[in-house]
Backbone as numpy.savetxt, mean C-alpha at the origin, in Angstrom:
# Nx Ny Nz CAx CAy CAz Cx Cy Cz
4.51 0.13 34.68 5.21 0.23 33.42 6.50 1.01 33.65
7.83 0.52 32.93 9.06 1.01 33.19 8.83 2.64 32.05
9.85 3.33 32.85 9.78 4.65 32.38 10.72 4.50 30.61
11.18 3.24 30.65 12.01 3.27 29.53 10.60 3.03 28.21
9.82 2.50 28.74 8.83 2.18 27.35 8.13 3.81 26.96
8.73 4.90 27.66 7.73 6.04 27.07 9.52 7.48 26.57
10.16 5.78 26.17 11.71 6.80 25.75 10.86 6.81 23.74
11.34 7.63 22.58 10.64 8.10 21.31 11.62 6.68 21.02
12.85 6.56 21.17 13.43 4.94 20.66 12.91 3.81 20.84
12.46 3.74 22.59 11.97 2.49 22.28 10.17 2.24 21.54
9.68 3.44 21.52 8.33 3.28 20.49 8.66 3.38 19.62
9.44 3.44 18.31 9.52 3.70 17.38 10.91 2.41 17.23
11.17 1.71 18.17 11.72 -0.20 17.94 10.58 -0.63 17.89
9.62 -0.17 18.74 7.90 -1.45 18.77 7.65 -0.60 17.09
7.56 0.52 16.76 6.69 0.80 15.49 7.72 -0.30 14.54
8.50 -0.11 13.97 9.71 -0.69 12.94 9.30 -2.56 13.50
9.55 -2.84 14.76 9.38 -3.80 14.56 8.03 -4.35 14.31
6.93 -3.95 14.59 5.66 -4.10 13.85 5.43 -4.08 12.39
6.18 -2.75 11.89 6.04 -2.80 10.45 6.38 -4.03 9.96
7.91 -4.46 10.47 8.60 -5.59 9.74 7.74 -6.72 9.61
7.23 -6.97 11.22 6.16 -8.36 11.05 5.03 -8.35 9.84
4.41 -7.24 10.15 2.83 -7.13 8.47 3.81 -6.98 7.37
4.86 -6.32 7.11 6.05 -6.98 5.64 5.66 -8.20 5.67
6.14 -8.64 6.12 6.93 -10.31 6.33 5.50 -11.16 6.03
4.64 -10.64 6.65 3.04 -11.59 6.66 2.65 -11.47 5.22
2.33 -9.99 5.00 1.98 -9.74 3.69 3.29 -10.22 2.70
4.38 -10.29 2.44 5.18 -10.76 1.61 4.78 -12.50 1.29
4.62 -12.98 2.60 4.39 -14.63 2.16 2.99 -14.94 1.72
1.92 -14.37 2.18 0.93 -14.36 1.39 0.51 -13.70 0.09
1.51 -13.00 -0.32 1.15 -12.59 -1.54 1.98 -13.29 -2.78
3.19 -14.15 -2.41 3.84 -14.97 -2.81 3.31 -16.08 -3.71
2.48 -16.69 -3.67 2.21 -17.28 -4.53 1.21 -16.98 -5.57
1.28 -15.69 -5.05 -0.07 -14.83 -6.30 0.86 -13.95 -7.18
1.81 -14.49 -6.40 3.32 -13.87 -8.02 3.24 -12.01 -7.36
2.61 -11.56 -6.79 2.91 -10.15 -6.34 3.56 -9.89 -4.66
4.26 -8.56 -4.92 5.03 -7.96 -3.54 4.30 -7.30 -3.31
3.77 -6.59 -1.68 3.06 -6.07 -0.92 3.63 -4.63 -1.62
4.34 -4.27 -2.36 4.07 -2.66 -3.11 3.03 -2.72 -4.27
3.42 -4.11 -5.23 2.67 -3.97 -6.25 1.16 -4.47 -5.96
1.21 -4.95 -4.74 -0.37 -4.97 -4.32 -0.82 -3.78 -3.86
-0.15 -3.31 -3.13 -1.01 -1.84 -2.96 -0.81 -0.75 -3.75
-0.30 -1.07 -5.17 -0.53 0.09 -6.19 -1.52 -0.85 -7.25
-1.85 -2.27 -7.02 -3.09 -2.32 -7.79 -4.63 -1.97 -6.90
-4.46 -2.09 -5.44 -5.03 -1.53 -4.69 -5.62 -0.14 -4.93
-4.59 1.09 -4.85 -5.04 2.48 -5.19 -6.00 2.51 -6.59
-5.36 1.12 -7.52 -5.44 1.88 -8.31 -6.77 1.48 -8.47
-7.56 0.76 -8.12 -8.98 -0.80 -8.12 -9.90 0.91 -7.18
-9.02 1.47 -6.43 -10.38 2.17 -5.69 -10.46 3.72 -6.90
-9.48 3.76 -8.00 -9.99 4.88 -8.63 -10.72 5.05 -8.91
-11.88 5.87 -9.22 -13.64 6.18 -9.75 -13.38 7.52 -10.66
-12.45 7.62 -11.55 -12.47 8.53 -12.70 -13.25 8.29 -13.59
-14.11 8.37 -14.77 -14.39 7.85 -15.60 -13.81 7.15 -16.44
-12.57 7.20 -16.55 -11.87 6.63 -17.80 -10.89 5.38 -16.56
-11.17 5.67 -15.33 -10.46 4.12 -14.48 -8.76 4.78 -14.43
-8.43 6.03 -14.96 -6.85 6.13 -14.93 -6.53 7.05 -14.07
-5.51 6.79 -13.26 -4.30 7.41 -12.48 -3.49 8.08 -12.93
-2.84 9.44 -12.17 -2.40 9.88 -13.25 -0.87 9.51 -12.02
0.02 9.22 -12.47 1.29 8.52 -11.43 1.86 9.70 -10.99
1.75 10.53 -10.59 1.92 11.49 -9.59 0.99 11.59 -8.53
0.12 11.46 -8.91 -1.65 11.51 -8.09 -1.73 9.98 -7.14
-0.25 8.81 -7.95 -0.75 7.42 -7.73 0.35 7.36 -6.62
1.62 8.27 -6.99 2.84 7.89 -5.98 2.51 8.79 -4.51
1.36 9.99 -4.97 0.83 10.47 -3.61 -0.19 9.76 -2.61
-0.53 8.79 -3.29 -1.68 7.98 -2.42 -1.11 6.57 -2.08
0.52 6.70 -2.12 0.93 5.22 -1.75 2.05 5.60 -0.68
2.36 6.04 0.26 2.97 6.04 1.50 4.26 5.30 1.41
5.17 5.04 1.21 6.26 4.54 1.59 6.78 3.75 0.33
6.03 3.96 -1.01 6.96 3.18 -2.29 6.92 4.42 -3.50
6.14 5.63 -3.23 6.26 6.41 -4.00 7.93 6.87 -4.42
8.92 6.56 -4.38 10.00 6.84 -5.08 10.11 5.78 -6.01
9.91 4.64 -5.61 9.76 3.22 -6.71 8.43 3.22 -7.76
7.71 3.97 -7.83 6.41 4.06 -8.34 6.59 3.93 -10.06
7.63 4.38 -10.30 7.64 4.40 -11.89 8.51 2.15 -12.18
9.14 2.25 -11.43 9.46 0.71 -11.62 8.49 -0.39 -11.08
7.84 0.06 -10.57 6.69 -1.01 -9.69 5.59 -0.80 -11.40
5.65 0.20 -11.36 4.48 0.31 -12.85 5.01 -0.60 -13.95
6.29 -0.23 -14.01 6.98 -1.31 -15.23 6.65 -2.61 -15.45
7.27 -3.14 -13.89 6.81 -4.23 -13.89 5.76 -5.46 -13.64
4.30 -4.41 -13.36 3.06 -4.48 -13.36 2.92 -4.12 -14.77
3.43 -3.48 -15.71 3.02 -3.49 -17.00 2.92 -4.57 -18.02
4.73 -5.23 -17.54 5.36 -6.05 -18.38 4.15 -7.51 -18.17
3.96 -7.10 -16.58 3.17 -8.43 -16.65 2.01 -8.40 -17.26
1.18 -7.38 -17.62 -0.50 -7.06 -18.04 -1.27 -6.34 -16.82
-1.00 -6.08 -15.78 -1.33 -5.72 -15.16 -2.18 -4.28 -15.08
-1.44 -3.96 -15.20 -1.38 -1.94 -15.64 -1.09 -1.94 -16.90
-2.01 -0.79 -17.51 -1.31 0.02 -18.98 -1.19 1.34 -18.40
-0.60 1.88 -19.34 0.05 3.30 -19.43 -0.07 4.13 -20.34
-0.52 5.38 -20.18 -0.78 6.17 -21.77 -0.20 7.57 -21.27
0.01 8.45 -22.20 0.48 9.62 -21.96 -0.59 10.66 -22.47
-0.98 11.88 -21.54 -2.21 12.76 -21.62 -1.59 13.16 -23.19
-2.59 13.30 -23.65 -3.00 14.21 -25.45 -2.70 15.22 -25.21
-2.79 16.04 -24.31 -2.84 17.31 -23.87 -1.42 17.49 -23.71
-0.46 17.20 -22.58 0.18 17.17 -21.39 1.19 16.03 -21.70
2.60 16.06 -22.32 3.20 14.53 -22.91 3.60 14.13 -21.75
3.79 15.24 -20.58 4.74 15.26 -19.38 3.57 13.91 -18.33
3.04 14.49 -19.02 1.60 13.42 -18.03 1.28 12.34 -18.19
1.52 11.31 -17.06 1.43 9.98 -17.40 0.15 9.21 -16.78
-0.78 8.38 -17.33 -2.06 8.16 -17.07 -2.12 6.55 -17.28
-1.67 5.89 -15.73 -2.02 4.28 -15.21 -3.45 3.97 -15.04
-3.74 2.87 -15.40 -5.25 2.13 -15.40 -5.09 0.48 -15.07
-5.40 0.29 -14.32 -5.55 -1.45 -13.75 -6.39 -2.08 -14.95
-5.60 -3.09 -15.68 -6.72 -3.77 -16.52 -7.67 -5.09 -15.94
-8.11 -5.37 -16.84 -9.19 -7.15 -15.97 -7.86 -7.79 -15.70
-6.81 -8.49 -16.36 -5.76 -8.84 -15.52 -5.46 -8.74 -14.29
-5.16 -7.47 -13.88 -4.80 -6.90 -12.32 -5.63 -6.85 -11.40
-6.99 -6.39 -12.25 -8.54 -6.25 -11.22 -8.44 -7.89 -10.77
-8.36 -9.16 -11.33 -8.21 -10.32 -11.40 -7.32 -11.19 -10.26
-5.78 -10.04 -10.67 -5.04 -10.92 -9.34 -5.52 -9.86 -8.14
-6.05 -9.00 -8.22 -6.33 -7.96 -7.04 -7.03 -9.24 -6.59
-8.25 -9.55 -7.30 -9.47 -10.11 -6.40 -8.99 -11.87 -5.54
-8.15 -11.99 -6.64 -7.73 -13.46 -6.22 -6.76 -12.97 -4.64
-6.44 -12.61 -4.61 -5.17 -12.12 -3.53 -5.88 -11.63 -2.25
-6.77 -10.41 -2.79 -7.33 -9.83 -1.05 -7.84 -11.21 0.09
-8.41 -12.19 -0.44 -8.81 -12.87 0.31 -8.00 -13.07 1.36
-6.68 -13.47 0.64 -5.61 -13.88 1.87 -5.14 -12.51 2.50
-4.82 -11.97 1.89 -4.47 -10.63 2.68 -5.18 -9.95 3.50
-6.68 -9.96 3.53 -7.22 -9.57 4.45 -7.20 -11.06 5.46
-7.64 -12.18 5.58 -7.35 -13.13 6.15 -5.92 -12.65 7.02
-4.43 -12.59 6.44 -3.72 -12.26 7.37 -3.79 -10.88 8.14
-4.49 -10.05 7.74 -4.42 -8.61 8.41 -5.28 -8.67 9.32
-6.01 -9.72 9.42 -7.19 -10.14 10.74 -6.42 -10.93 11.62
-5.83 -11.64 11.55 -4.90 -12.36 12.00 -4.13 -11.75 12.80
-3.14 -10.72 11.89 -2.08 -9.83 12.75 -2.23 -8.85 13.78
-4.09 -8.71 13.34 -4.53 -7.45 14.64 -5.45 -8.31 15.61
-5.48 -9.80 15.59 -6.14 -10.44 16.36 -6.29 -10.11 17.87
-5.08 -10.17 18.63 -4.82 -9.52 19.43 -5.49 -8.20 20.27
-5.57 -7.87 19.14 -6.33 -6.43 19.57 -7.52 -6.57 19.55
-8.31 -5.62 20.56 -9.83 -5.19 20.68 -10.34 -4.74 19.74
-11.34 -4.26 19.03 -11.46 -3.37 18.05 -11.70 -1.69 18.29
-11.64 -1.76 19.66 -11.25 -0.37 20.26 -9.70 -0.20 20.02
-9.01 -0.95 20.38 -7.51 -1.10 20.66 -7.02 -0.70 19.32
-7.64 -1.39 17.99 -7.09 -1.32 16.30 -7.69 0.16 15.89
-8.99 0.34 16.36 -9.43 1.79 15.98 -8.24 2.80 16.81
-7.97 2.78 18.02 -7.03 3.77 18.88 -5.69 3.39 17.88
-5.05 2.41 17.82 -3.70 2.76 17.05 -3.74 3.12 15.68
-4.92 3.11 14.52 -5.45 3.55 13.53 -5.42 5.06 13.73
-5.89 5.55 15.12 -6.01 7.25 15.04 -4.66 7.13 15.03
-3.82 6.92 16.17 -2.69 6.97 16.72 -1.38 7.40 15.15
-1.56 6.22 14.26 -0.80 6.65 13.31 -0.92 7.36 12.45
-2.20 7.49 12.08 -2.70 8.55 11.30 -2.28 9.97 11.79
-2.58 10.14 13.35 -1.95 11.22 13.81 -0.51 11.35 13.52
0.36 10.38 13.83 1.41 10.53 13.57 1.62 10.81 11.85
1.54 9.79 10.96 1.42 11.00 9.67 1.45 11.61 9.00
0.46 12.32 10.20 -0.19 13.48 9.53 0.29 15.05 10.35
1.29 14.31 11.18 1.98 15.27 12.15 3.47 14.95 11.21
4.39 14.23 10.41 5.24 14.65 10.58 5.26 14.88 8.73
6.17 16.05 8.50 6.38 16.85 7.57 6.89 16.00 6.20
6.20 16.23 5.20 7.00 15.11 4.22 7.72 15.82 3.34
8.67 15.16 2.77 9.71 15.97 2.56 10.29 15.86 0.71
């Protein structure tokens, strides 16, 4: 192996260009289910909540979504406009805003994972399942090593 594949640029051209490919996969399969790979994985977070009342509170929702939490209040919008998500504001707390996935969203959630997991098997085909567990630590380490800001 050339000493250039252990330069932080060229791993982090293989990371970016990896990301781009699962974009690109997940974008066309979620395409005809009318959703973008953000608003799938904020009906995602929101399908694994176990509150009693099923609601998110969108601070709690833009911390458990990695890389669209600045878009989190327009991704809600327009998961709203469609039926997707409702929105209420705490009784308590006006400052506090409280998202809930309705049967709508639970609906295209369920219609959609099929393919999406279908392509995410696909894209790690390649790999061993030693190989997907090691780059699973691998980024997690990473992370969870670098400082968020």
């Amino acid at each position: 192996m050339s000493t250039d594949t252990h330069r932080p640029a060229t791993t982090l051209r293989a990371l970016r260009t990896a990301a781009a490919l699962v974009d690109r996969e997940l974008a066309r399969v979620l395409e005809p289910h009318g959703l973008t790979a953000a608003q799938y994985a904020v009906l995602q977070a929101m399908d694994e909540v176990r509150a009693p009342t099923g609601a998110i509170a969108c601070s709690e929702l833009g911390r458990r979504l990695t890389g669209v939490a600045p878009d989190v209040t327009r991704l809600l919008d327009r998961l709203q406009s469609g039926g997707l998500v409702a929105r209420e504001r705490d009784v308590k707390d006006r400052r506090v805003v409280y998202t809930r996935i309705t049967p709508d969203g639970r609906s295209a959630l369920q219609r959609a994972r099929p393919d999406v997991e279908r392509a995410e098997t696909e894209l790690l085909a390649a790999l061993s399942t030693n190989a997907q567990r090691s780059l699973a630590d691998l980024l997690l380490a990473l992370h969870s090593a670098t400082p968020t800001h």
